[in-house]
TIDO-875477 format. One line per 10 residues: number of its first residue (from 0); their letters; for each residue x, y, z of C-alpha. Coordinates in steps of 0.25 Angstrom, whole numbers, plus 2048, in hexadecimal, padded with zeros to 3 digits. Layout:
N
NUM	a	X:Y:Z  ...
//
This chain:
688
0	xxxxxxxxxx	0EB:B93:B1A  0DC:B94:B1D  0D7:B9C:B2A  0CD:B92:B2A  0CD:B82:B2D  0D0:B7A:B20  0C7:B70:B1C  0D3:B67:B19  0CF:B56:B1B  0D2:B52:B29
10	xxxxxxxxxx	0DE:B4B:B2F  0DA:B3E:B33  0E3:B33:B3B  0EE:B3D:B40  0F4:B39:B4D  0F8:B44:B56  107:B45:B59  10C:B41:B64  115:B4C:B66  10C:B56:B68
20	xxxxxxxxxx	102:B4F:B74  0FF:B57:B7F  10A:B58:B8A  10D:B5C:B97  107:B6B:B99  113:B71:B9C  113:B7D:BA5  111:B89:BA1  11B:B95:BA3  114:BA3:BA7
30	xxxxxxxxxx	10E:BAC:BA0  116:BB9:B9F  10E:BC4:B9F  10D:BC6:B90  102:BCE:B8C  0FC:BCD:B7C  0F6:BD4:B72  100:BDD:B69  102:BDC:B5A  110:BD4:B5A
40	xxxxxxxxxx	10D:BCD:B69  112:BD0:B76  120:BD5:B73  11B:BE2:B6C  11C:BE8:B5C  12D:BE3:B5B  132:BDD:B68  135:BCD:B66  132:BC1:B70  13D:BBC:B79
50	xxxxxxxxxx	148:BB3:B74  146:BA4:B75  151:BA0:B6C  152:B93:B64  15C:B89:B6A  166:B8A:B5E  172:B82:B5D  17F:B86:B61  183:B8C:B53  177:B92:B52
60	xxxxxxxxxx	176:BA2:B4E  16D:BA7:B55  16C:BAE:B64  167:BA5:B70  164:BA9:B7F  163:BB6:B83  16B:BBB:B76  15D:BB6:B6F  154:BBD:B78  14B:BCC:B73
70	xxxxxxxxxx	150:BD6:B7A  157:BE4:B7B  150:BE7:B6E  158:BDD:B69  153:BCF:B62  15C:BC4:B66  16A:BC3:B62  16E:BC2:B54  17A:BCC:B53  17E:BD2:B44
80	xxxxxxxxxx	173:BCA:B3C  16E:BD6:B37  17C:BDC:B30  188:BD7:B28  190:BCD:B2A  19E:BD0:B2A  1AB:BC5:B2B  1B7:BCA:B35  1C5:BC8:B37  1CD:BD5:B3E
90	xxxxxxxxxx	1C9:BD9:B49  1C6:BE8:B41  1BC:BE2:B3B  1B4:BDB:B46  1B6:BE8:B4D  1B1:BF1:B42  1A3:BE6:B42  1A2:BE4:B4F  1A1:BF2:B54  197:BF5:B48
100	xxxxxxxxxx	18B:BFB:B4A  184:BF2:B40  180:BE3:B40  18C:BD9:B3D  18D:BCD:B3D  19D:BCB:B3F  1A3:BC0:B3B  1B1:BBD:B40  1BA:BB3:B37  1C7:BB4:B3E
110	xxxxxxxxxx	1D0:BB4:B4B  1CF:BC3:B4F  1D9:BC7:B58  1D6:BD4:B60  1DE:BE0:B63  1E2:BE4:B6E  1E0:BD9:B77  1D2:BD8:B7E  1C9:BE2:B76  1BB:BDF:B75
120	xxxxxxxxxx	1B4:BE4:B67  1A7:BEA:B6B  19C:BE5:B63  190:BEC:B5F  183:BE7:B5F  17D:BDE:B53  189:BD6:B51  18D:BC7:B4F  19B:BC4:B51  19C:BB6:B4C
130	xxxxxxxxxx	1AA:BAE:B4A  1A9:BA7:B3B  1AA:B97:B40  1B8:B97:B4A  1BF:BA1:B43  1B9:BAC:B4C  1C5:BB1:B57  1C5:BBC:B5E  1D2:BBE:B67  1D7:BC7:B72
140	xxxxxxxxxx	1C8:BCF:B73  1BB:BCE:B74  1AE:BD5:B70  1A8:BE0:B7A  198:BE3:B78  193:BEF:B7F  187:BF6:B85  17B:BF4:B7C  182:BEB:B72  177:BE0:B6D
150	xxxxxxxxxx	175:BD5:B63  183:BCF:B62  18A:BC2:B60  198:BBD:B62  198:BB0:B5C  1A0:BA5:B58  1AE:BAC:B5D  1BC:BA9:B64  1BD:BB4:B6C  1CA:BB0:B75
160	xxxxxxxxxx	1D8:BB5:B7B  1D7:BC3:B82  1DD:BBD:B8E  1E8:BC5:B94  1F0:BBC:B9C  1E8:BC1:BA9  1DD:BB5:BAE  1D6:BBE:BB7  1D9:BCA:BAE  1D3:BD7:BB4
170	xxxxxxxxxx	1DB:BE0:BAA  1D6:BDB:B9D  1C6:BDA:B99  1C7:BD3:B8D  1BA:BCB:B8A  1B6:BC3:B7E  1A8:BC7:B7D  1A3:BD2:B87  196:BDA:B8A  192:BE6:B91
180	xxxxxxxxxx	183:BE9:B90  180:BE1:B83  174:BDA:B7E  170:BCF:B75  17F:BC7:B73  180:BB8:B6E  18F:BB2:B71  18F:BA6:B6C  199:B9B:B68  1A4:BA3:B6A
190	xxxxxxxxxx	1B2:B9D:B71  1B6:BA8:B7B  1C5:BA5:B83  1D0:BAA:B89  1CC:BBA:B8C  1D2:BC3:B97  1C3:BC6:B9D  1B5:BC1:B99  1B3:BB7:B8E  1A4:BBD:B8F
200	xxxxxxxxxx	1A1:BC8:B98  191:BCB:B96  191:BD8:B9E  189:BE4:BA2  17A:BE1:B9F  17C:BD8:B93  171:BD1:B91  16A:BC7:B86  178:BBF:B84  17B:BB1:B80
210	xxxxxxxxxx	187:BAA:B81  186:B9D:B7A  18F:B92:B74  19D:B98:B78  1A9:B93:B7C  1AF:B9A:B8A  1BC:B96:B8F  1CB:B9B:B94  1C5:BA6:B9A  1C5:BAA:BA9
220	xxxxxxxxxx	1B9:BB4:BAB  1B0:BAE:B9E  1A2:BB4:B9E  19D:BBE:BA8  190:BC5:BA6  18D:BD0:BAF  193:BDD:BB5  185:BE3:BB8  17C:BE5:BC2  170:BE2:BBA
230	xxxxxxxxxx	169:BD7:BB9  164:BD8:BAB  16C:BCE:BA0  167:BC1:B9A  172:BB8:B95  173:BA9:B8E  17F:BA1:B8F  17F:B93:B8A  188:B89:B83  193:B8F:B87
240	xxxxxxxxxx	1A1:B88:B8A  1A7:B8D:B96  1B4:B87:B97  1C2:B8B:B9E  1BA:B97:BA4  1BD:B9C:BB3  1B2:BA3:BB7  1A5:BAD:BB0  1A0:BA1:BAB  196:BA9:BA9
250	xxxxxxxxxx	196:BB3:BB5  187:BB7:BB4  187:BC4:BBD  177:BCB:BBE  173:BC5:BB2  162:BC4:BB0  161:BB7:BA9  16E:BAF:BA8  16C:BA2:B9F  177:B98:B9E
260	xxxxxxxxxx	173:B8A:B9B  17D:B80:B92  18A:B84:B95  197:B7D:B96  1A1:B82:BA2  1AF:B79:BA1  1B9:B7B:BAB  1C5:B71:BA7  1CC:B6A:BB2  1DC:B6C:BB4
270	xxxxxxxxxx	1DB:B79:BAC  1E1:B87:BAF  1D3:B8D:BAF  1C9:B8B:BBC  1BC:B8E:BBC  1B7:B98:BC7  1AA:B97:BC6  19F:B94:BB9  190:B9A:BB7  18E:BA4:BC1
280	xxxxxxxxxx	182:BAE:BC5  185:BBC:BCB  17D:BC5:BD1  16E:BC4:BCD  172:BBB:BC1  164:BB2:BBD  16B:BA6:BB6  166:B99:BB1  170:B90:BAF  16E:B84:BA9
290	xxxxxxxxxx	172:B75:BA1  181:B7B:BA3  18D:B71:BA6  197:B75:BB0  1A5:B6D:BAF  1B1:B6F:BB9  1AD:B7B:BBB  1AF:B82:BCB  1A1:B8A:BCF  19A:B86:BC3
300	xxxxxxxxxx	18D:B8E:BC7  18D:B9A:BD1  183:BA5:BD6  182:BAF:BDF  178:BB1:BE8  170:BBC:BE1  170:BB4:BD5  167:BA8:BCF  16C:B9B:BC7  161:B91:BC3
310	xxxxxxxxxx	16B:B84:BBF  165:B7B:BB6  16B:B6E:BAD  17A:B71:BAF  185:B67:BB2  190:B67:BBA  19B:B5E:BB9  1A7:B60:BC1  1A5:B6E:BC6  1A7:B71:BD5
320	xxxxxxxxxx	1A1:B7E:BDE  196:B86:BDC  18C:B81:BD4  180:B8C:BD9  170:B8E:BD5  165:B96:BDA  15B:BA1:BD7  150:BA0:BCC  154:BA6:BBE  14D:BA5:BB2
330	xxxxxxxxxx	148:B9D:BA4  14E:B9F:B99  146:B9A:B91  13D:BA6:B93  147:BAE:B8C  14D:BA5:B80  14B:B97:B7D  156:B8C:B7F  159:B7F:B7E  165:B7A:B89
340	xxxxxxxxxx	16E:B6E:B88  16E:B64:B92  179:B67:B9C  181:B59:B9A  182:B5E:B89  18A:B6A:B8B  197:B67:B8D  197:B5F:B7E  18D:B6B:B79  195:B77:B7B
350	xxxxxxxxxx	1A3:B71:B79  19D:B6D:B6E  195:B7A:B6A  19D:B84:B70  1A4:B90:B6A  1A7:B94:B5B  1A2:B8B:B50  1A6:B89:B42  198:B8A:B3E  195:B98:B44
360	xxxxxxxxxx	19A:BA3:B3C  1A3:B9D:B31  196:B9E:B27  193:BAB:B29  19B:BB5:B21  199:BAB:B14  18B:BAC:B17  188:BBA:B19  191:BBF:B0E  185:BB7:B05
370	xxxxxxxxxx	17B:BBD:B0D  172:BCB:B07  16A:BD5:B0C  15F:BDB:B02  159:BE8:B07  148:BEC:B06  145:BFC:B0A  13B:C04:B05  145:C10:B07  14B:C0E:AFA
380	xxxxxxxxxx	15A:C0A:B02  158:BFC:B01  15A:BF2:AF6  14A:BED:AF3  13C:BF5:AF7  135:BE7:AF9  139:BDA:B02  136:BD2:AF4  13F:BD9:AEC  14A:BD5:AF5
390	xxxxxxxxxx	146:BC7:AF5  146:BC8:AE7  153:BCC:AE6  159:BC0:AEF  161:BB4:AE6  15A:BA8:AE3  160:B9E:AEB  169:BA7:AF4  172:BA0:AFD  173:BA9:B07
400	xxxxxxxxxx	16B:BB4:B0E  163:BBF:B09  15D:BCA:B12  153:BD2:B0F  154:BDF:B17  148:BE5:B17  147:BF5:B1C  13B:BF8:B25  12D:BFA:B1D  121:BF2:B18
410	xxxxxxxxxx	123:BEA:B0D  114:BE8:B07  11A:BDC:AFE  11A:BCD:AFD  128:BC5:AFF  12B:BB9:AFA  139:BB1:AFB  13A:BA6:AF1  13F:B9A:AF5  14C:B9D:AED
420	xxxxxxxxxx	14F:BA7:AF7  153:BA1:B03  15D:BA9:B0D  154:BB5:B0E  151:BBE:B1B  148:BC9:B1B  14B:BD2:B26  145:BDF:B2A  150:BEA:B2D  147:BF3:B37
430	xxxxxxxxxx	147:BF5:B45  139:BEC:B48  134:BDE:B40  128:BE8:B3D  12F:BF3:B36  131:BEB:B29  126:BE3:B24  122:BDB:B17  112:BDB:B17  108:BD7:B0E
440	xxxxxxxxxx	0F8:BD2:B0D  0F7:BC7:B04  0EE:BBC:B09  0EB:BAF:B03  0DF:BB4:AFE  0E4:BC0:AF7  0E4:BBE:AE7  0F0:BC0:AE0  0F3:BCA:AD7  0F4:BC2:ACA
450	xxxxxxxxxx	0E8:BBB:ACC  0ED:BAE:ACE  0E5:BAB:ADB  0E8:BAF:AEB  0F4:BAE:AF2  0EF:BA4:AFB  0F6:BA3:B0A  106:BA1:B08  105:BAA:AFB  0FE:BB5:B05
460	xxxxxxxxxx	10C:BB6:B0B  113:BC3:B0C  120:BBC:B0E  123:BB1:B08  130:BA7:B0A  132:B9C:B02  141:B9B:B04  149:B95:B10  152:B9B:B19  148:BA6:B1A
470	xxxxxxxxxx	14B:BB1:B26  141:BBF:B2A  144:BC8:B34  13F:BD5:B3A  135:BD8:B31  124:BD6:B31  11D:BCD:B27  10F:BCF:B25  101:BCB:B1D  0F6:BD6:B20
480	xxxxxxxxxx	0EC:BD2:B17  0E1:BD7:B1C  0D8:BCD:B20  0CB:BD6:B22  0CC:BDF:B17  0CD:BD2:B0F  0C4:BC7:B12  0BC:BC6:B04  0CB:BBE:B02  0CB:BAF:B02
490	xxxxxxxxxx	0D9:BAC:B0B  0DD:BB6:B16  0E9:BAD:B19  0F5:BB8:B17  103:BB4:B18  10D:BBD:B1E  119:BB4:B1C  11B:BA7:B16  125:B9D:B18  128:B92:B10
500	xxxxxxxxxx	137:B8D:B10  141:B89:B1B  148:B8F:B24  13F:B9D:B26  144:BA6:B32  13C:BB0:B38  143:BBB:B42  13A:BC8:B49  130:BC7:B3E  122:BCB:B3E
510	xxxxxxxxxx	118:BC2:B35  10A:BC8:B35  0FC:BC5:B31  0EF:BBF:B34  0ED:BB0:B2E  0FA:BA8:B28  102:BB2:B2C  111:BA9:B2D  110:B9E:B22  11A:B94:B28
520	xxxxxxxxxx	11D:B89:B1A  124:B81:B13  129:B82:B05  123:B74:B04  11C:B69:B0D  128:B62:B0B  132:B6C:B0E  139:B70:B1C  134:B7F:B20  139:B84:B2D
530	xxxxxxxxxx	136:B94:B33  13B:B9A:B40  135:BA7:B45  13A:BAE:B50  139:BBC:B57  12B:BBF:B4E  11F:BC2:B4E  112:BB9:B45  104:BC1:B45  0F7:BB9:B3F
540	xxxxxxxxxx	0EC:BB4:B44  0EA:BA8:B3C  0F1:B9C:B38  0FD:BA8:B3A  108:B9C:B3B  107:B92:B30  10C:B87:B26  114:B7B:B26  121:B80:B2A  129:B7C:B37
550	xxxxxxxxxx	12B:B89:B3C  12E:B90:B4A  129:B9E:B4F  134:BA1:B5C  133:BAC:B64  129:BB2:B5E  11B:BBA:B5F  10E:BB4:B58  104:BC0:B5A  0F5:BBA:B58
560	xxxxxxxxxx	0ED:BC3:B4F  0DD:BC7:B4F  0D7:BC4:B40  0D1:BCE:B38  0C4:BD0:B3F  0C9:BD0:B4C  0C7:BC2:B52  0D0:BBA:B58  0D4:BAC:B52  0DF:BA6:B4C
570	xxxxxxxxxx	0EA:B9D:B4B  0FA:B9F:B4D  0FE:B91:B46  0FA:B88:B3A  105:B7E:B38  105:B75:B2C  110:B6D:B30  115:B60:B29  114:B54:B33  125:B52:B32
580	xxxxxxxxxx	127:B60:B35  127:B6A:B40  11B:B76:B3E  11C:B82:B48  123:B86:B54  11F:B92:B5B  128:B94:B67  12D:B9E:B72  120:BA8:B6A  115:BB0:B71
590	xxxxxxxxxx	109:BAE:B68  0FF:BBB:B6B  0F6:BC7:B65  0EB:BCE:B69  0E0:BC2:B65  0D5:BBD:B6E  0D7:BB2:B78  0D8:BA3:B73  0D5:BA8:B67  0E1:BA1:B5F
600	xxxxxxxxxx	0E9:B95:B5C  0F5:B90:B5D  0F3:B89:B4F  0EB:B7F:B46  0F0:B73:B3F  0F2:B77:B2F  0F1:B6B:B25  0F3:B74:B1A  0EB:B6C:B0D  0E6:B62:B18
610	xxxxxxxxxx	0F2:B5C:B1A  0F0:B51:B23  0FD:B4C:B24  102:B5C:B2A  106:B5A:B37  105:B6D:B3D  10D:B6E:B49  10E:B7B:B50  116:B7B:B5D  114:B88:B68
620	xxxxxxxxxx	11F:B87:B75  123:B91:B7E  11C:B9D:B77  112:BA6:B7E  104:BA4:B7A  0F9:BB1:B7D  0EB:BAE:B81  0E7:BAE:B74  0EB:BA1:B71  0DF:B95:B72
630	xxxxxxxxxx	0E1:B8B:B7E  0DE:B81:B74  0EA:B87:B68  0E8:B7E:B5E  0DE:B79:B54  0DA:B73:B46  0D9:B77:B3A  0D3:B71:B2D  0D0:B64:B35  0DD:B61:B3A
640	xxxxxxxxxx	0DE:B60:B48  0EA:B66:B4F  0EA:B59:B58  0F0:B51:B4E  0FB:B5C:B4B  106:B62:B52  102:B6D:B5B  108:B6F:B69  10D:B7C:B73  119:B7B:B7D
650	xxxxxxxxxx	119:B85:B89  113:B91:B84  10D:B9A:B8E  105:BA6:B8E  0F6:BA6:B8F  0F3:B9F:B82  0FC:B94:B88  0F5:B86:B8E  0F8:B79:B94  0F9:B6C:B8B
660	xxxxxxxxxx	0EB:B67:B88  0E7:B5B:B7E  0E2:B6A:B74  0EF:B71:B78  0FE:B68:B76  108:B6A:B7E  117:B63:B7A  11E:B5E:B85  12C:B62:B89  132:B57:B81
670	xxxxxxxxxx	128:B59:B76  12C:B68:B76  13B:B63:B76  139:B61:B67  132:B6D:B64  13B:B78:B64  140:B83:B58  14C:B79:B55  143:B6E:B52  13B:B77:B4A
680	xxxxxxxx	147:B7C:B42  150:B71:B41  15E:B73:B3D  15B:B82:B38  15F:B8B:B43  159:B9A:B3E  165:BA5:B3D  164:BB3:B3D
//
């Protein structure tokens, strides 16, 4: 695209959408200190933005809450992605994989019964645990993870029957899942009963869990989270069923940041079990606690004095006792983002949701015993010297997935996947997204070798997709054409990656350039293209976000960058969006560099061939914006005016950051209602 304004003919007529008018100014949060300048933003060289995790769907495969969150030089929580998958049915075998010091991914396909009565298999870090659909069972024990243990899921599991015929049993610690000084777990749809001590007990500093989507019940003391005197553990529960359970429902004993929001607690009337007491906060326990419902139960919320419960949305229907608030806590939503049900939907929500589920697990041994891994080294131990080579060694029309395992090094080579190589990943093996990285400095000036002509801009790409289901991780891709050395060429745009196909994931990536950096397409003008970026990093200074497609940059660094000869101009976006479709969302991102004040936009409207009936959207909400963003962020571009397009911000902060102005849109709440990462994606939910 040119840097320059386009002498395309002039949109006349167009009406301004409704949707985007000006709204109420919202208030601002504060700013928080951030300082700006460095090459890759303010989280330094490798470290990642904080979690604001998609609102996924109950069945979804990925890690929410405080499980999502960077931390503990751990990125979120995806458990054994990275290794084999391997299908269980002794309990030898779930030992031998469990207790692995590699990455596994552990499927479990039968009722496991455990011997003797009550052990717990300790579980070593990088590790998903998953039942295939309801088959899952583990019975008479439980899983133990230790100090330091991090990076695990335990999903999708019966775990059940280590009681001992003792109620109050003192004598035998037999819990389903328990933790001592762990990091970075997800449990999650599980359906945990009828042990001889904790169904969960998060204890001794574990921090960054979340406990989502199970089934709790038959139990006396169910979830206790504590046994320290720190006050240092951040913790998610939510959708969880609680039912049959007398007390530690949680217990939340001096835990920093306690979120519980859209649980189910069910005492029964006339049963043998009584509930003691529900939600409690110990100690110097912070807890919000929110859009819960309480039924039947005794005590359904209790403090002590030192601690601090703000009570939000919940319902209680038939409870009696204490029902207790007070102190100031927290947001969450400054850690993660999320999405609550009402309180009145949950009962119907979590019996519904709640526990294992046919859909989770059952698919996965089939499909990875299709899937491939394809090495890239320079060493002469791998499979391919060249990222291409490997692409090139992928089927045609390969049903399943194909990584590419690319050692660290710089590969000075252009990549192309065809479109009849969907299902590929590329993923850097090293220890940083920088120590592997695929660079190269065609711009769309530069004549091609055969003398046919230039490779104009989406030819000047160093990688380009054209296939679906498309997925990069840990690695850099870069243009660095050499904008100064070269300006007798016609067409600095220079492409560092191109995508033109559905369904494109990017995870702790680097993209880097100066103009056209991330070409965002389509495979046509007619055809669907959707991209989700999360955890990276996009470098440019012009136009540096751009194309039609409907794409989403999530928790994510967007680092402005001077031009060639020093001076500071630019623009982050140039959407080309079709007027049925949805352009850009950037999200939950700090947009920053070391660039002169005001000295860059937001975006400008592209009516690629002068298009008039495009309709460019871009979308910025809840991101931090630096100081070198224009207080006016938009603008035209080849004699469209943005006006008559879709362009609007959504609580950003920061000192780039402004109220609502006729020259700056702001959505309203209920306008922003509809403009979130699921709108943007649709039905595809991106999986590790």
């Amino acid at each position: 695209m040119s840097e320059s304004k386009q002498h395309e003919r002039r949109a006349r007529h167009r009406r301004r959408h409704p949707g985007l008018t000006v709204g109420i100014p919202v208030a601002m949060a504060a700013a928080a200190g951030l300082t700006y300048g460095t090459a890759f933003g303010i989280f330094g060289e490798d470290a990642q933005p904080k979690a604001a995790a998609t609102t996924l769907a109950g069945t979804g495969n990925v890690a929410d809450g405080f499980a999502s969150v960077n931390a503990l030089g751990q990125n979120g929580t995806y458990g054994g992605r990275d290794g084999k998958t391997v299908t269980v049915k002794t309990l030898a075998d779930l030992e031998k994989y469990a207790t692995a010091a590699d990455p596994y991914v552990i499927v479990v396909a039968a009722t496991i019964t455990v011997d003797p009565k009550g052990k717990e298999i300790k579980v070593a870090s990088d590790k998903t645990i998953v039942g295939a659909g309801t088959s899952g069972q583990i019975v008479g024990g439980g899983f133990f993870l230790g100090q330091g243990v991090h990076n695990v899921i335990i999903r999708n599991l019966t775990i059940r029957d280590s009681y001992a015929g003792t109620w109050n049993d003192k004598e035998h610690d037999f819990d389903a899942v328990q933790m001592d000084g762990a990091h970075h777990v997800w449990i999650d749809h599980n359906d945990l009963r009828h042990m001889a001590d904790g169904l969960i007990d998060s204890r001794k500093d574990t921090t960054y869990l979340t406990v989502s989507w199970n089934k709790l019940s038959d139990n006396n003391k169910t979830f206790g989270i504590g046994w320290t005197e720190n006050t240092t553990a951040d913790i998610t529960v939510h959708h969880n069923w609680f039912r049959e359970t007398e007390q530690r429902n949680p217990s939340t004993d001096n835990v920093a940041h306690a979120h519980l929001y859209n649980n189910y607690l069910q005492d029964v009337a006339g049963t043998d079990i009584t509930s003691s007491y529900g939600n409690y906060a110990r100690g110097n326990t912070r807890m919000v606690l929110e859009n819960s419902y309480f039924e039947g139960l005794n005590n359904p919320v209790t403090k002590d004095s030192t601690a601090s419960i703000v009570q939000r949305g919940n319902v209680f229907a038939g409870t009696s006792g204490r029902n207790e608030s007070g102190g100031t806590a927290f947001d969450p939503k400054s850690f993660y983002d999320y999405t609550p049900d009402k309180g009145a939907d949950v009962p119907s929500k979590v019996k519904a949701g709640a526990g294992p589920r046919t859909t989770i697990g059952g698919a996965t041994k089939a499909k990875a015993a299709a899937e491939t891994t394809l090495t890239v080294g320079k060493d002469g131990n791998a499979q391919y010297k060249t990222v291409q080579s490997a692409v090139n060694a992928v089927p045609a029309n390969n049903a399943a997935r194909v990584t590419v395992s690319i050692a660290p090094g710089t590969y000075r080579e252009t990549v192309k996947i065809p479109s009849d190589k969907p299902h590929v990943t590329l993923r850097g093996t090293g220890g940083s997204r920088k120590d592997t990285v695929i660079v190269y400095d065609n711009a769309a000036g530069t004549p091609k070798p055969d003398g046919s002509g230039t490779y104009g801009t989406s030819g000047s790409a160093t990688v380009a997709v054209e296939a679906d289901d498309f997925q990069a991780r840990n690695l850099t891709i870069s243009n660095d054409f050499d904008e100064k050395a070269n300006q007798n060429l016609s067409g600095h745009q220079a492409v560092a990656l191109r995508t033109a196909a559905d369904k494109a994931f990017l995870d702790s990536v680097i993209v880097e350039g100066d103009q056209d950096t991330l070409l965002l397409d389509t495979a046509s003008k007619a055809k669907l293209g959707r991209a989700y970026i999360r955890n990276s990093y996009i470098v440019g200074n012009t136009d540096f976000i751009f194309g039609r497609a409907t794409a989403v940059v999530d928790r994510s660094v967007i680092t402005l960058k001077k031009r060639w000869d020093g001076t500071s101009q630019g623009y982050v976006t140039a959407p080309s969006t079709a007027p049925d479709r949805k352009g850009f969302l950037i999200t939950n991102t700090t947009v920053t560099g070391d660039v002169s004040a005001r000295s860059f936009y937001l975006g400008r409207n592209w009516h690629a061939g002068g298009d008039a009936t495009l309709d460019p959207q871009t979308t910025v909400r809840d991101s931090t914006l630096s100081g070198a963003i224009r207080a006016t962020p938009w603008t035209d571009m080849g004699g469209f005016s943005w006006k008559d397009d879709r362009f609007a911000e959504y609580k950003n902060k920061g000192a780039g950051a402004g109220p609502a102005s006729g020259d700056r849109p702001h959505l309203t709440d209920t306008q922003a209602a509809n403009q979130e990462i699921t709108d943007w994606l649709g039905t595809w939910t991106p999986t590790p």
